[in-house]
N, C-alpha and C positions, 0 to 999 in steps of 0.2 A: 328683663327686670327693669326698663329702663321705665320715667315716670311713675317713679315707688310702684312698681307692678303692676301700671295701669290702672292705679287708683286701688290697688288690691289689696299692698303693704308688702313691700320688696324682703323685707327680710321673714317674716312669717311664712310670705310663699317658696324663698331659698329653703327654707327649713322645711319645706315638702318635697323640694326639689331634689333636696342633697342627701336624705333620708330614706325615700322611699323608691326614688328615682336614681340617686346616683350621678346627677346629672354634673357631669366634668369642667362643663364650660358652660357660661352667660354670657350677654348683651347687656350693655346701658348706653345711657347716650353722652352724659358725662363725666368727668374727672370727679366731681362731688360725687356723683350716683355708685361708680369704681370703688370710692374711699367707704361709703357706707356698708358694701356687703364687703371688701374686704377687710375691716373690723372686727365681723363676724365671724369670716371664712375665708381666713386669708389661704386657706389652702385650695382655693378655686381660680382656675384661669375665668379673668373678666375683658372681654370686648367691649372696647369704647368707642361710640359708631362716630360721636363729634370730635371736629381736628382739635388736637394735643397743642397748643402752641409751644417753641420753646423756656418760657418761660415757667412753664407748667410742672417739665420730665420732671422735678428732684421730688414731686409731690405726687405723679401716679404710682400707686401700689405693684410692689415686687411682681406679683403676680397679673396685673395687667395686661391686656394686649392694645397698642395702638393703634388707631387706623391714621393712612397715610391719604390723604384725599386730594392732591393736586402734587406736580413736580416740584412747584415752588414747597409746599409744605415739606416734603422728603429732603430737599436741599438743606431748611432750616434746621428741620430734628437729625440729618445727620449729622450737622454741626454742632450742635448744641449737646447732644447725647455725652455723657459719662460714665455710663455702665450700660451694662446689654438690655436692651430693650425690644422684644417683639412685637411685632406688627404686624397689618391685614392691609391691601390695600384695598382699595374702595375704586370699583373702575366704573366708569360712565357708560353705560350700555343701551341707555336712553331716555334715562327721566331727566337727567342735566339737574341736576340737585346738588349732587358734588362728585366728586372720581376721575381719577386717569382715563386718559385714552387708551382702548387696549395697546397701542404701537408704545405708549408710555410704562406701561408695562412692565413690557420686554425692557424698554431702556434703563428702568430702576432696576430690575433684575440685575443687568450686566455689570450695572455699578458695585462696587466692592465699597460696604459702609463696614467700618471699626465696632459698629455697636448696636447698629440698627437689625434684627432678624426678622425675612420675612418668613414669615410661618402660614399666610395663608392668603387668599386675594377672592373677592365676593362684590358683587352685582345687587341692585336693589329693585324689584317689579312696580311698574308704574301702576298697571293696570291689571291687574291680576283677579282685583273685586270687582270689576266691570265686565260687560258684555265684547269687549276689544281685544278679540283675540290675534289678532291681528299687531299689534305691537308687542304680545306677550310672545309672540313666536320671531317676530324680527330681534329682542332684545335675548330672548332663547338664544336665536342663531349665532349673534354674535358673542355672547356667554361660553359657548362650545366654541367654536374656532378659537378663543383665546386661551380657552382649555387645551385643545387639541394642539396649542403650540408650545404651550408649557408641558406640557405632557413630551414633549418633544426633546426640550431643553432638559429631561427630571426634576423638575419640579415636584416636591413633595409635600409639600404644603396644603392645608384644606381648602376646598374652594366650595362656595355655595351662595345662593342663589336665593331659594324662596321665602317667602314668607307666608303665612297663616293660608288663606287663600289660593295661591302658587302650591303648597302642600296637598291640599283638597281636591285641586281643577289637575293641576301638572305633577302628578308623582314621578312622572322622570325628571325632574328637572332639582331632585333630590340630592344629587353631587353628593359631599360628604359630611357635608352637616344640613340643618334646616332650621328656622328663626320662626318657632313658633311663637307666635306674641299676642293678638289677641283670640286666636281659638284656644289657648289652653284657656283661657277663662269663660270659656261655654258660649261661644258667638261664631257665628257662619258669616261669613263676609263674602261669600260667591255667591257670583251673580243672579242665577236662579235657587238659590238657599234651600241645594239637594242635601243638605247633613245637618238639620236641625235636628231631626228624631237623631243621631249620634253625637252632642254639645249638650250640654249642662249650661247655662251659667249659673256661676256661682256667685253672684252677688246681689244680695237682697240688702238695700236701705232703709231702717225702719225708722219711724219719729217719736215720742211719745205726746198725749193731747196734756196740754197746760192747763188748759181753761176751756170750761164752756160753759156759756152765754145766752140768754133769750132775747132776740131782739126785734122791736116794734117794725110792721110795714112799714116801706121807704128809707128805711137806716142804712149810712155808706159804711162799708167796711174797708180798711184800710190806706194807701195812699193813693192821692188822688181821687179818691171815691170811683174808680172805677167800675164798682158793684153794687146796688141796694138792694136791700130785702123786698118782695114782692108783697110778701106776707109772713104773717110775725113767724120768726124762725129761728131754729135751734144752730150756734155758731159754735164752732171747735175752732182753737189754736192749737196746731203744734209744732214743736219747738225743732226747726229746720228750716233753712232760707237761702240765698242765693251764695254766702259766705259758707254754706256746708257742701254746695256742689246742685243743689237745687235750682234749678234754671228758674232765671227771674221772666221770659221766654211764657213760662207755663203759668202766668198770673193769669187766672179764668179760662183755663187750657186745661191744667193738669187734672189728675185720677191718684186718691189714693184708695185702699183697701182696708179694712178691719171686719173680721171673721165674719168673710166672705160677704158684703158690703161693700158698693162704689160710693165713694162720697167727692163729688166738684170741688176742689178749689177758687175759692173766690176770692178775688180783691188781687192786689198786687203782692207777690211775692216780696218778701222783707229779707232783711239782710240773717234775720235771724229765727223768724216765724213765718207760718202759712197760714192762712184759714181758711175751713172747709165748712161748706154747708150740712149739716147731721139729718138734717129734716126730721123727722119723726125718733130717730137713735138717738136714746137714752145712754151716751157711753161716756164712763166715769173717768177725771183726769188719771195720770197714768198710764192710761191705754197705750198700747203700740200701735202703730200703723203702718204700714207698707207703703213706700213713695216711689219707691222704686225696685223692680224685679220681684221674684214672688212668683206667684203659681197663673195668679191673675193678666190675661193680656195684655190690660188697658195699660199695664203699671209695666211691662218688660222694657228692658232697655233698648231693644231694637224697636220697640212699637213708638216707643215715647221719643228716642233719640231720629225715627220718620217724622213724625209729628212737629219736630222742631226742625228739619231740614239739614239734619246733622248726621254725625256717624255712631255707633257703640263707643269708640274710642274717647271722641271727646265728652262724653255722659259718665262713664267709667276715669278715665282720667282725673276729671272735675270734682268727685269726693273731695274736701279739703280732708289737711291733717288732721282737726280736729272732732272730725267723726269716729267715732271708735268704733275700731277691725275687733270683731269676734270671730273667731276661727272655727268650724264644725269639723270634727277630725272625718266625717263620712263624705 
């Protein structure tokens, strides 16, 4: 759930989640993100993947789960802690982003905190959507032996491992839970992108046309004039811009759609409009258009988020708030 659902709307999607699915436990990343679906539904265990500082504990929700990301951080929240508070820890298994050493571990384990409970301990895959299978199975290895020693000790706690990709490529490596994050919103993120005919996504961006315009050979449109008219031409605005999630990137790049129609973007992307060349399309303000996702290739998030040298993540993420989530219950 973490980054309002990946641009999706974090609490719209819990409401699919907890409904239809049932689903026990979530992810965020932090203490804000925590606070918002517990609002909602305080009756859900919430993971919080970013460190808790101590000045933080009096403000995460009952139902929270911490993550402990280095010794140093464990030292401070077991001193600072007031009431019982569960945790995950976060161990380093080889992307060095954040986590215990596994021998660090063991050593929180052994410690006796007054308030701190560990309830589970999980690994994050570097590589998982890449062709590098080769650190996916050294970070594997060392994943299991850390398993294999707490399993030693009884350790009951959940432990898990993959993520979207990792799920798809590694289904042993499933442990006891799994951090699906962006394939539940219809995106294949392995490497050879064997499970598109089984992904959806489900997010389509549409714009409405503001204005359209006729304008003489040679006319700049937009800022900069980076674009003039060849020949006298039919001009659409609509009302969507780099402030809605629209990459400023696809100024004279982008593709939008209207029933079943590609139409260029021209000029530079605005903070708050596009313009698109109509050429011969006679379509009337009002119109919806598709800027993003859709049935259409040009317009998919993974074609557009190539195009720009980017990921699904950051194209989905990038929706601002102020686009409005319509929900299709199918």
């Amino acid at each position: 759930m973490k980054a309002n659902a990946y641009g999706h709307g974090a609490i719209p999607v819990m409401k699919i989640l907890r409904e239809d699915f049932e689903i026990p436990l979530v992810a965020v990343a932090t203490l804000e993100e925590s606070q918002e679906v517990a609002r909602v539904y305080p009756d859900v265990d919430i993971l919080v993947f970013s460190r808790i500082f101590p000045h933080e504990l009096n403000d995460l929700p009952p139902r929270a789960i911490g993550t402990i990301t280095s010794w140093e951080d464990y030292v401070q929240l077991d001193r600072a802690a007031t009431r019982p508070i569960s945790v995950h820890l976060n161990v380093n298994t080889g992307m060095n982003r954040l986590g215990l050493a596994p021998d660090e571990v063991l050593a929180v384990l052994k410690h006796t905190s007054r308030y701190l409970n560990i309830t589970g301990v999980y690994s994050h895959l570097s590589s998982a959507d890449t062709p590098n299978e080769v650190s996916v199975l050294k970070q594997k290895h060392t994943f299991n032996q850390l398993c294999d020693r707490l399993n030693e000790k009884g350790f009951e706690g959940l432990k898990h491992l993959s993520n979207s990709a990792g799920i798809l490529t590694h289904p042993e490596l499933s442990y006891d839970a799994i951090r699906l994050g962006i394939g539940l919103y219809g995106y294949d993120t392995t490497p050879e992108q064997k499970f598109l005919a089984d992904l959806k996504p489900v997010m389509t961006v549409t714009a409405p046309l503001v204005r359209q315009s006729i304008l003489s050979a040679g006319e700049p449109v937009s800022y900069g004039e980076t674009w003039r008219t060849s020949t006298k031409s039919r001009l659409g605005t609509l009302r969507i811009g780099y402030a809605d999630g629209y990459r400023r990137a696809l100024s004279n790049r982008g593709l939008v759609t209207c029933e079943g129609y590609e139409f260029p973007v021209v000029g530079t992307v605005t903070m708050d409009h596009i313009m698109i060349d109509l050429g011969e399309t006679d379509v009337k303000p009002g119109q919806y258009f598709t800027v993003l996702g859709g049935k259409n290739k040009n317009t998919a998030v993974a074609v557009v988020s190539q195009r720009l040298g980017t990921i699904p993540y950051e194209i989905c993420c990038g929706i601002s708030p102020r686009v409005e989530r319509v929900y299709d219950d199918e």
